[in-house]
C-alpha angles and dihedrals in degrees: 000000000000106000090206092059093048096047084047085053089041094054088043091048090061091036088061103040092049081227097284080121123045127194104241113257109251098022117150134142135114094282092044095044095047099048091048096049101037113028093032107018088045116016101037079038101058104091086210084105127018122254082253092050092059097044097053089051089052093048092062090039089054095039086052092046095047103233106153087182103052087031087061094036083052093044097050097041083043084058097034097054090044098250097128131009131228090260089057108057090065082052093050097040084055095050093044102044086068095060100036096037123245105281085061097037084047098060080049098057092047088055088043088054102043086047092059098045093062 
């Protein structure tokens, strides 16, 4: 492993996630290492596409998917670090639940509320 790819993932990791998720002291391991060197030290990392960008494209992929947990950690790091405002996420849960179907659009919206109501 290159220790400068996986500090650089390291340092995009908790970019991304505006701190709200740490990567636990200490973690290591194949899955670990590689997650943090490929998809963070060298695909978040690529400025072919903004952090937002990729984060968008990551909000219709997970709504698709149906993942209530990483749907709510992206939303609220998408909103921390200034990438979409409040106004917007009705606006994007709209747009999305026509492409993903209403039970899915449906557990969005319910993120997208209790978001807001924070």
């Amino acid at each position: 492993m290159n220790k400068y790819d996986r500090a650089r993932g390291v340092e995009l990791f908790e970019e991304v996630y505006a701190g709200d998720v740490q990567v636990p002291a200490g973690a290591a391991g194949p899955f670990v290492d590689f997650m943090l060197e490929t998809l963070f030290g060298t695909l978040w990392a690529d400025e072919t596409l903004s952090i937002r960008d990729r984060r968008l494209l990551l909000i219709g992929a997970i709504t698709a998917l149906g993942d209530p947990v990483t749907l709510q950690i992206q939303l609220r790091a998408a909103l921390k670090r200034g990438e979409l405002r409040a106004d917007q996420l009705d606006a994007l849960a709209m747009f999305l639940t026509q492409y993903v179907g209403y039970p899915r659009g449906s557990q969005l919206f319910r993120i997208v509320t209790e978001l807001k109501a924070a």
